[in-house]
SEFIVO-881220 format. One line per 4 residues: number of its first residue (from 1); their letters; for each residue z, x, y of C-alpha. Coordinates in nm, 2 decimals. Layout:
REM residues N
NUM	a	Z/X/Y  ...
END
This chain:
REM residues 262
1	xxxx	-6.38/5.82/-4.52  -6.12/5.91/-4.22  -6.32/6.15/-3.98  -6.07/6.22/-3.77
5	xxxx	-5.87/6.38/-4.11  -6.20/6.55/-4.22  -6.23/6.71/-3.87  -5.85/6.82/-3.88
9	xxxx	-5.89/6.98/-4.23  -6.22/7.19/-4.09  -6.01/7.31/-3.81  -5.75/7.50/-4.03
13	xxxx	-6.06/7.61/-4.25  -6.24/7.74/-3.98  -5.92/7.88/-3.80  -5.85/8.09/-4.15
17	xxxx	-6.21/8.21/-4.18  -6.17/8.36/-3.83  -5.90/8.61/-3.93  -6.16/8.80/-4.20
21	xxxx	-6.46/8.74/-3.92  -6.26/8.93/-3.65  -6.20/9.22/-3.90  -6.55/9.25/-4.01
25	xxxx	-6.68/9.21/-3.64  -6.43/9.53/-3.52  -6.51/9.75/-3.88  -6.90/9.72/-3.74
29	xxxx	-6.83/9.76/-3.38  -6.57/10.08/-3.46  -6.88/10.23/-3.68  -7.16/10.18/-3.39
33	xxxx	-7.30/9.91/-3.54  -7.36/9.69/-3.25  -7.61/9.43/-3.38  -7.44/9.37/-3.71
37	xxxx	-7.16/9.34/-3.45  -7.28/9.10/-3.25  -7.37/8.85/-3.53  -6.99/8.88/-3.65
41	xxxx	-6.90/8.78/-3.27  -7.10/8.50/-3.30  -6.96/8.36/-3.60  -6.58/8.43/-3.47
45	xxxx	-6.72/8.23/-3.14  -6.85/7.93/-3.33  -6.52/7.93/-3.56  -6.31/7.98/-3.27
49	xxxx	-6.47/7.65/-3.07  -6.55/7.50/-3.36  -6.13/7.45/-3.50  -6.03/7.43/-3.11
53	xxxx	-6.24/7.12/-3.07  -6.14/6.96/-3.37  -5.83/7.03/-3.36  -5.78/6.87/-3.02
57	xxxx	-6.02/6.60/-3.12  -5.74/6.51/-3.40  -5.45/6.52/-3.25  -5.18/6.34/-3.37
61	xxxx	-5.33/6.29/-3.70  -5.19/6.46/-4.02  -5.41/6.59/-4.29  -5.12/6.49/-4.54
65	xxxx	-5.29/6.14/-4.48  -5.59/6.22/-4.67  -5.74/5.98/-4.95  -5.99/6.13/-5.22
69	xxxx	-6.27/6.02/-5.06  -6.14/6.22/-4.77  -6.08/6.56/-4.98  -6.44/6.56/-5.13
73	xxxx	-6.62/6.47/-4.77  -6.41/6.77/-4.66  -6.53/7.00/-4.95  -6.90/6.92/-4.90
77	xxxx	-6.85/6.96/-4.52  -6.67/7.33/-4.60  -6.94/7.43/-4.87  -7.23/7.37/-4.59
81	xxxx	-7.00/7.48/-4.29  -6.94/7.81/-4.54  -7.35/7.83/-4.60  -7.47/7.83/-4.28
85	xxxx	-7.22/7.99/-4.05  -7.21/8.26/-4.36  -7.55/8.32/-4.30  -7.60/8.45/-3.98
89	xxxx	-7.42/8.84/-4.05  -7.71/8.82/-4.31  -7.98/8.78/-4.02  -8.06/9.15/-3.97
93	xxxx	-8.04/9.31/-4.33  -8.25/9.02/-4.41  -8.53/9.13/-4.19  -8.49/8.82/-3.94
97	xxxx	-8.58/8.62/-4.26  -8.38/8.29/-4.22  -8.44/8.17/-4.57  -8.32/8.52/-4.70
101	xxxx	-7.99/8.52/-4.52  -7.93/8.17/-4.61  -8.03/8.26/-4.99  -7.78/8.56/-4.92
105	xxxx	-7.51/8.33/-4.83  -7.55/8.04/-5.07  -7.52/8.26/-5.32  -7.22/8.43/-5.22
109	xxxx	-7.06/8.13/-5.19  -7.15/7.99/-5.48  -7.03/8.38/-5.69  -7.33/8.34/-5.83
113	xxxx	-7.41/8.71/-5.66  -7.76/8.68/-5.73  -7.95/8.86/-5.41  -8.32/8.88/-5.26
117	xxxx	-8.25/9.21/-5.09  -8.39/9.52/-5.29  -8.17/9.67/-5.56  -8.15/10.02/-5.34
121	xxxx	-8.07/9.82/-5.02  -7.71/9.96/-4.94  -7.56/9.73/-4.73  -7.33/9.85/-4.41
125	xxxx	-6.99/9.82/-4.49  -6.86/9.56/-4.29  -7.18/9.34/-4.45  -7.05/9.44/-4.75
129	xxxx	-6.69/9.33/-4.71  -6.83/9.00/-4.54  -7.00/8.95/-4.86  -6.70/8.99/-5.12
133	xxxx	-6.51/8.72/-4.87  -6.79/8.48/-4.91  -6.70/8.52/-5.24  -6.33/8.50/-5.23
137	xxxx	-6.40/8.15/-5.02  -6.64/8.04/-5.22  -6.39/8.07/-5.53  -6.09/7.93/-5.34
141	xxxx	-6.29/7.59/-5.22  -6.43/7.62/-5.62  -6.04/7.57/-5.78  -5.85/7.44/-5.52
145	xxxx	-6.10/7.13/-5.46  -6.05/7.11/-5.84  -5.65/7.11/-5.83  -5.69/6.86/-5.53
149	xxxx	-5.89/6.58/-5.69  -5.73/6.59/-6.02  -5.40/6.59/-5.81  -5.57/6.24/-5.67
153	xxxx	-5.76/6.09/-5.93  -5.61/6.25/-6.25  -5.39/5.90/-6.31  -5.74/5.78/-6.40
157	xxxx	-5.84/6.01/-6.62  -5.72/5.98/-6.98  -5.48/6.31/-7.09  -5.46/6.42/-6.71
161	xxxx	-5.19/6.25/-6.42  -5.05/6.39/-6.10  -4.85/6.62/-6.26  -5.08/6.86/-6.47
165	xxxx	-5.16/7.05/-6.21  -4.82/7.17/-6.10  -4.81/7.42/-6.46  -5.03/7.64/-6.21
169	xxxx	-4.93/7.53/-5.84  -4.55/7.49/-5.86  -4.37/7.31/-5.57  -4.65/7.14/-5.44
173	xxxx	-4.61/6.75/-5.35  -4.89/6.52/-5.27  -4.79/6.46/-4.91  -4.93/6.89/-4.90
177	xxxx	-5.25/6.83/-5.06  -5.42/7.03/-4.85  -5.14/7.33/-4.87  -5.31/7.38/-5.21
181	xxxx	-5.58/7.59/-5.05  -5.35/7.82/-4.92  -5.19/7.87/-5.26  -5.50/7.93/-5.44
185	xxxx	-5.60/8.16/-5.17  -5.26/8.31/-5.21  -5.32/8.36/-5.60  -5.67/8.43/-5.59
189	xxxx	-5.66/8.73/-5.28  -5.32/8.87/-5.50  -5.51/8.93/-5.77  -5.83/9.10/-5.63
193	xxxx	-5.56/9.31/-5.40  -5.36/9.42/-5.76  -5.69/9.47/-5.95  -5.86/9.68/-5.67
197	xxxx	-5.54/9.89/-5.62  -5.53/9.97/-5.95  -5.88/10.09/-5.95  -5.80/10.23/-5.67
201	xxxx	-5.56/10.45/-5.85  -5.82/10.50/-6.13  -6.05/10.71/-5.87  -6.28/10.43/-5.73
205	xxxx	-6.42/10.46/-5.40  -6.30/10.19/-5.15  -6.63/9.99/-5.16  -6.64/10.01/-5.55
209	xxxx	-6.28/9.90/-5.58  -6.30/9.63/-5.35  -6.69/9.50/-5.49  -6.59/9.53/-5.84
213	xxxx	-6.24/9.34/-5.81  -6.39/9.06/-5.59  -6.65/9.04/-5.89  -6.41/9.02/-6.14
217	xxxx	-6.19/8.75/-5.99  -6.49/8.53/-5.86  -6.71/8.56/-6.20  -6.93/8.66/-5.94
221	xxxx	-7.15/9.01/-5.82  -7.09/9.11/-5.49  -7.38/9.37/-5.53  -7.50/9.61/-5.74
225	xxxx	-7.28/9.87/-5.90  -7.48/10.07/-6.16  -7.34/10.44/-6.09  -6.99/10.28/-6.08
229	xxxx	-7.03/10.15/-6.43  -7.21/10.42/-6.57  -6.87/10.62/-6.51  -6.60/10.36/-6.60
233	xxxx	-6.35/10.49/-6.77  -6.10/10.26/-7.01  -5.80/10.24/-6.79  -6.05/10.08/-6.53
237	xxxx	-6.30/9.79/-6.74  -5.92/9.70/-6.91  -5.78/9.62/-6.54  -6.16/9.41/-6.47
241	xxxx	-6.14/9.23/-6.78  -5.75/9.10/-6.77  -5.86/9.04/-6.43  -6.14/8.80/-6.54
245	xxxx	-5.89/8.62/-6.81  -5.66/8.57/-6.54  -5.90/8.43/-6.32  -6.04/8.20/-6.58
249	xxxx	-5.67/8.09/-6.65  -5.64/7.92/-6.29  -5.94/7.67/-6.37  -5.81/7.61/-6.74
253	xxxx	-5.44/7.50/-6.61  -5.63/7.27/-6.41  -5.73/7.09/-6.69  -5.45/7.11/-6.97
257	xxxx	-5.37/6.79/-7.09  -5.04/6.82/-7.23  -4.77/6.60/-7.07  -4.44/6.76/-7.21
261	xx	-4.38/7.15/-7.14  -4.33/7.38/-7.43
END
């Protein structure tokens, strides 16, 4: 495994994660939330060292370099990276309770959206966007780590080669492999930004719009929803579930094994 490439990959990761950090950190801090504002800052701070030290620390080197063994030590080292720096906003709704905010985190994530805080617990608003972009993240590392190793390995793998991939990532050569997160990211934050306007339109509050298209995209629950649901109209659960095909789609493409288009 090349390090020095790992640590280059982490720096963009951690440079993008930044830009969704400093927004939640100002939404608290312009809301008086000072100590859910403070654990933001400390995130941005540690992603803000963190990619400036690698980064320097690989200069020169190109991620485009990268071998498979390089793309999955970089996936586990973003899935942990992800757990535990996701963790700390968690810190204070979880009562100081490490264990909880980690459990909090992990299963963001993950879009599992299972949770240890009560059912009633309303969490602040900024807590609750950081907790649908755990979830985006999570779901981004999810396919584009798929599209990434079968892009590498898929000559190896009967019914699969370099090519399958490019039905759903178009335009994007080997010598990119890591631009393939920024695709999927593209694709997968479209979607929950058309889905959530449209229920947006539909008379969903902000916070309903935004949990409930995050949920849809990721397969995931950002948190609990139960008066929004109990007033769903049609025009609303039709925009969540083509939203949910369509987010399946993405992970089937990756694995269609037909060689000649149709």
């Amino acid at each position: 495994m090349n390090w020095i490439i790992l640590i280059r990959a982490l720096s963009g990761f951690f440079a993008a994660l930044a830009v969704p950090t400093t927004l939640c950190a100002l939404w608290a801090f312009g809301n008086d939330h000072y100590v859910q504002a403070s654990l933001f800052i400390l995130v941005l701070t540690i992603l803000i060292v963190g990619s400036a030290v690698f980064r320097i620390a690989s200069k020169g080197h190109r991620t485009s370099d990268a071998r498979p063994r390089d793309v999955i030590g970089f996936l586990i080292a973003s899935w942990i990276s992800l757990a535990f720096i996701g963790a700390i906003p968690f810190v204070n709704a979880a009562g100081d309770r490490l264990v909880v905010a980690l459990f909090e985190s992990v299963s963001s994530a993950t879009t599992t959206g299972t949770t240890l805080l009560p059912e009633e617990f309303r969490l602040l608003a900024s807590l609750f966007a950081w907790r649908g972009i755990l979830h985006l993240t999570g779901a981004i590392l999810s396919i584009g780590g798929m599209v990434m190793v079968v892009r590498m390995v898929g000559t190896s793998v009967p019914g699969l080669d370099a090519k399958t991939t490019a039905i759903s990532l178009p335009g994007i050569a080997h010598q990119g492999l890591f631009r393939i997160f920024w695709a999927v990211g593209a694709l997968v934050l479209l979607l929950a930004t058309i889905s959530g306007a449209l229920l947006l339109v539909d008379g969903y509050s902000v916070r309903e719009a935004f949990g409930l298209s995050v949920s849809a995209v990721t397969s995931g629950r950002v948190f609990g929803f139960d008066g929004a649901v109990d007033s769903m109209s049609g025009f609303g659960a039709t925009i969540l579930i083509v939203t949910m095909f369509i987010g399946m789609l993405n992970a089937v493409l990756v694995f269609n094994s037909p060689r000649k288009p149709l």
